[in-house]
C-alpha positions as CSV (number, residue, x, y, z in Angstrom):
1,X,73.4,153.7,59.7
2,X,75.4,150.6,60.4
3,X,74.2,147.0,59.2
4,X,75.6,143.7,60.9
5,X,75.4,140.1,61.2
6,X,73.7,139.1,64.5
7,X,73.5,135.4,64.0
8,X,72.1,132.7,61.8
9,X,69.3,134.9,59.2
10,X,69.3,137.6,62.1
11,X,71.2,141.2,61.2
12,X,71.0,144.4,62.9
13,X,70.0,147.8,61.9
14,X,71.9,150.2,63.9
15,X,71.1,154.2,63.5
16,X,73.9,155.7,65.2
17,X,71.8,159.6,65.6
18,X,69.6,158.4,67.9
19,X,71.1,155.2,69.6
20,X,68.3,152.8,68.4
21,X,68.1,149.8,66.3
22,X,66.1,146.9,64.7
23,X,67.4,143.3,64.8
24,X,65.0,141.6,61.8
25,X,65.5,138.4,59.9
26,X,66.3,138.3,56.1
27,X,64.5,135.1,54.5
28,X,65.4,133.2,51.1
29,X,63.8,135.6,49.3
30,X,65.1,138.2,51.0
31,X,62.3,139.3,52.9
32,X,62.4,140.7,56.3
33,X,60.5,139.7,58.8
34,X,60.5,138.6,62.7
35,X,61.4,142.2,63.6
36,X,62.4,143.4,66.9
37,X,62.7,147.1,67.6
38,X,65.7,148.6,70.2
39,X,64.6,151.6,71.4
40,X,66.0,154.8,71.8
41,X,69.1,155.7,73.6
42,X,69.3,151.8,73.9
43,X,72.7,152.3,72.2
44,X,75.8,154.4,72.3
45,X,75.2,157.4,70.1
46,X,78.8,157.9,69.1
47,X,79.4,154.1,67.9
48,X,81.3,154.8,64.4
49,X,81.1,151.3,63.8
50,X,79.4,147.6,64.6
51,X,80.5,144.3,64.2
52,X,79.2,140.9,64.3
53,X,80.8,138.9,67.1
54,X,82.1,134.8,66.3
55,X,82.3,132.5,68.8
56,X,86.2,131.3,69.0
């Protein structure tokens, strides 16, 4: 499994086995909420690694 930055309070779960993932929220007490679930096959399976993007 591969964690990343998405943006702001947003990361993304990434499970690399089945080419799904979960893009959630962490709060200040590091809850998670807001989640949003990728589906299946929504992602390459063979992805090794993932990394947050920055806008230049």
């Amino acid at each position: 499994m591969q964690i990343t930055a998405v943006s702001g309070d947003r990361i993304l779960f990434y499970g690399k086995s089945k080419g799904r993932g979960v893009v959630a929220s962490i709060d200040d007490g590091n809850n998670i909420g807001d989640v949003t679930v990728i589906p299946e096959g929504s992602f390459a399976k063979d992805w090794t690694e993932v990394s947050a993007l920055h806008p230049v």
